[in-house]
N, C-alpha and C positions, 0 to 999 in steps of 0.2 A: 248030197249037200256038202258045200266046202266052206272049209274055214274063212276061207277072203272071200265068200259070198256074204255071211256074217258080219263080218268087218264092214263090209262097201254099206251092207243096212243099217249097221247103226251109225255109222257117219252121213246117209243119206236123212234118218230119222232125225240126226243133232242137227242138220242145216236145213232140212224141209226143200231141201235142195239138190237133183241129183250132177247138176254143173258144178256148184260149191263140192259137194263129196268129191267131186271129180279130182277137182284143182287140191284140194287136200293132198288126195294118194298122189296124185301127178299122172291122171291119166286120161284117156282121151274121153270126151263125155260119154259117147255112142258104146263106150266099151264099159261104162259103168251102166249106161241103161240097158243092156243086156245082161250086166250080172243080177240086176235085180229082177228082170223078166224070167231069169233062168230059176231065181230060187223062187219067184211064185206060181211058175211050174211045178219045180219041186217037191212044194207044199199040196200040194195039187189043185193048181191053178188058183189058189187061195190069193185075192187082191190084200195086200198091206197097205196100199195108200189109199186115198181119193187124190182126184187131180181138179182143183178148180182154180183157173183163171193162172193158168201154167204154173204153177205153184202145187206140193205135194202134203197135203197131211195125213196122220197115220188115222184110219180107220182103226174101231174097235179091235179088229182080227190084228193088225199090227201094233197097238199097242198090248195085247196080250203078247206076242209073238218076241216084240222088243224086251220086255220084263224077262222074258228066260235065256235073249240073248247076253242083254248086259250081265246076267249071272253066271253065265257059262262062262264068255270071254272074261271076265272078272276074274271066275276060280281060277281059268287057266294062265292067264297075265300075274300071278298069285303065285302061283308052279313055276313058272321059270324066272321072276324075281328071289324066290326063296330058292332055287337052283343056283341062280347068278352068282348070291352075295353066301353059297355056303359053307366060305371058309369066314365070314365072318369081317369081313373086312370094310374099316370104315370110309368108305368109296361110293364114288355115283353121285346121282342128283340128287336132289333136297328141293319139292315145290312149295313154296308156300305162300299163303295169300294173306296178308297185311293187312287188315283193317282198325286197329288200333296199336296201341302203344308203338309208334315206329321205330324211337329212339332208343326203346329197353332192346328190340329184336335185331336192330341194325348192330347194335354193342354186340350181342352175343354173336349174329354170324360173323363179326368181325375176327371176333378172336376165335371162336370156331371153323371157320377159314384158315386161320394161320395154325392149329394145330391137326390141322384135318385136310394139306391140300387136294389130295384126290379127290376131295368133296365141290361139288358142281352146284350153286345156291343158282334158282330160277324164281324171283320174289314180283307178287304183281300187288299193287296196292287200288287195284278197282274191282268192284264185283260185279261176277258175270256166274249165271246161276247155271248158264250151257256150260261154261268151263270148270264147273267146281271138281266136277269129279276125277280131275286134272291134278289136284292139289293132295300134298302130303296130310298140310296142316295148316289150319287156319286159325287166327285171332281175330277176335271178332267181340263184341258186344251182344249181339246175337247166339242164344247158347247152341242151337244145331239148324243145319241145315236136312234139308230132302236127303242127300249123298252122304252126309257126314253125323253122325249121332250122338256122338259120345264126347263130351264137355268136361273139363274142369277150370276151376276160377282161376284166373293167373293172377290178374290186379283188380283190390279195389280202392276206388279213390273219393275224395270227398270233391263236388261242383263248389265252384266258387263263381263271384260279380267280378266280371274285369272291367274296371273304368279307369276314366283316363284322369290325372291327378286335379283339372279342374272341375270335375264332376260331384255335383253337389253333395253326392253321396260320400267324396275320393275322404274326408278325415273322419270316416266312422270306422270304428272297426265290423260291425254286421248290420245286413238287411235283413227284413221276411219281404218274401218274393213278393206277396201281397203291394208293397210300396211300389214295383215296376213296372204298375200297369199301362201310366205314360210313357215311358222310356221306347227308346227305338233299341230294336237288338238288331245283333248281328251274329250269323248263326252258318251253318256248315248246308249242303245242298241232303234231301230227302230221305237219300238211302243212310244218311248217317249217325252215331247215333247220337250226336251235341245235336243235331233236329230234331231227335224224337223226344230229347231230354227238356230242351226248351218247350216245344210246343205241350208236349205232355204234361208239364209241369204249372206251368203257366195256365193251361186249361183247368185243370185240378184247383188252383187258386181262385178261379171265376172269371177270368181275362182271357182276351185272347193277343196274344205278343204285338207288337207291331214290330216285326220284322222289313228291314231298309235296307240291307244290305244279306245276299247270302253269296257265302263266297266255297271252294271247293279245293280252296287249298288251307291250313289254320295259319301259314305265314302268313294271308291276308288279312285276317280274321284280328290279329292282334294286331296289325298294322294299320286297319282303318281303328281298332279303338285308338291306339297312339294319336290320331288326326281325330280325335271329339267326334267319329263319327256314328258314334252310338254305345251300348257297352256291350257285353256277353256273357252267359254261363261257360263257363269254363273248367275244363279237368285238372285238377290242384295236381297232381303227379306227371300227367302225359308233358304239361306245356311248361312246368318248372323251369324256371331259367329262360325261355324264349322269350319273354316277355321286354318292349319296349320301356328306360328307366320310369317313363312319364305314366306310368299305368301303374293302380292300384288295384291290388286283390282282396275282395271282402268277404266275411263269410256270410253263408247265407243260415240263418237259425230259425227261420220258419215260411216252411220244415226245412230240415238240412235235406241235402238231396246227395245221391251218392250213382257211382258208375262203376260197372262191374265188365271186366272183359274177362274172354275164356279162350284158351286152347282146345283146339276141336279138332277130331280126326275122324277117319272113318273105323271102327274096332273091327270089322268085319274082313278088313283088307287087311293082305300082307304088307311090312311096311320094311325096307332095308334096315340093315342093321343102323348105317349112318342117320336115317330118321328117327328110329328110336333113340340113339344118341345123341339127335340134339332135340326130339323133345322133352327129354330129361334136364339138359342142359335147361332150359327155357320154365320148367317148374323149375326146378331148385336153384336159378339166380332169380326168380322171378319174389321168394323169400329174401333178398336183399333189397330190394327198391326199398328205399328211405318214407315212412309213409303210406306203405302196403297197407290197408285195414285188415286184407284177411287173416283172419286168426285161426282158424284151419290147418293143420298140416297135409300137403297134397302126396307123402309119400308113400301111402298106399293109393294113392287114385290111378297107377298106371295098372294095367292088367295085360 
């Protein structure tokens, strides 16, 4: 059994595809589908896949089979990054997957950039659950994923009402959600969490939203309330400042509602020295946001 027999299966296994794995490594199809013929020989004659309707999914026997590959290749991917970086040097890539606070993380790789050029930032701000195990480090709303388990809070912030200044509500200072059961909202698309926050919240009250617009960028989001086209729950920290003049922020006091994002890695992986130093970075300026609730000190949370 060979190393890049291993490889070719679990990249056949992440794409259920052995044409996809192909184009991956950059190699001819016919030459990957004998490397996988070759290792379920090897195993002795043990089938990994089923094949229906030319498409491949992992049978029991391959998913037991995958679980000790990705652990192997793992530890040993582990061995030669801790090889790599063993003089310590803060250098190489930096993956990280974005899904909240954009502004606080974009600040810090800026200036972490510029006192760390050797440093390589690869940032993606969509989730993809086949890619995760791709990433250093993620922010998220969500405290762990399948790959990733280990969490601490970076930010919490209080939801607030964004309406637009002719909005019957625009010269109060607070609402209970309760009052917005007519209102049309405008909210963020499924995976995120001003979705989960709205609909969840809104259901808890006895309503269900009437959402009118859902948009999947937040410049939208604030731009259609600017145009009366509905209001929103909104992150009092994340979208400070962004805000259109014509739009009013209120607080919401029954119940107040709050949003907690986290830092999330995998503890189990080796991680460069450069990773560890800018997750450190990212706790302790994450204690400067203006408005943080957390009251927790996170500087024993790294281990």
């Amino acid at each position: 059994m060979e190393l890049l027999q291993l490889r070719y299966f679990q990249a056949i296994a992440r794409f259920e595809s052995v044409t996809q794995a192909a184009v991956h490594f950059g190699i001819p199809q016919p030459a990957m589908s004998q490397t996988l013929a070759r290792l379920e020989r090897d195993l002795g004659d043990v089938k990994l896949f089923d094949r229906r309707n030319k498409r491949l999914y992992l049978n029991e026997n391959g998913r037991i089979f995958l679980n000790s590959v990705n652990s192997a290749l793992a530890a040993l991917d582990n061995g030669i990054s801790a090889l790599q970086s063993n003089q310590q040097d803060i250098s190489g890539p930096i993956h990280l997957l974005v899904l909240e606070n954009h502004r606080f993380v974009l600040d810090c790789v800026s200036k972490f950039a510029k006192q760390y050029p050797n440093v390589n930032f690869f940032i993606s701000h969509d989730f993809s659950s086949d890619a995760l195990f791709s990433y250093d480090l993620c922010i998220s709303s969500k405290r762990n994923y399948t790959q990733m388990h280990h969490s601490v809070p970076l930010v919490r912030e209080r939801i607030v009402l964004a309406v637009h200044e002719n909005h019957r509500y625009a010269k109060r200072e607070s609402v209970s959600l309760s009052e917005l059961k007519n209102e049309k909202f405008i909210t963020m698309p499924v995976h995120s969490s001003l979705n989960a926050i709205t609909y969840d919240c809104c259901r808890a009250c006895g309503f269900e939203p009437q959402v009118s617009f859902i948009c999947d960028d937040p410049y939208f989001v604030r731009k259609y309330i600017s145009q009366e086209m509905g209001i929103a729950l909104a992150p009092s920290i994340s979208w400070a400042g962004r805000f259109r003049d014509n739009t009013i922020l209120l607080a919401i006091n029954d119940p107040e509602i709050y949003s907690t994002s986290y830092l999330i890695w995998d503890a189990q992986c080796y991680h460069s020295p450069a990773v560890t130093q800018f997750r450190d970075v990212l706790l302790n300026k994450s204690k400067d946001i203006e408005g943080n609730l957390l009251v927790s000190s996170t500087k024993n949370a790294v281990r």
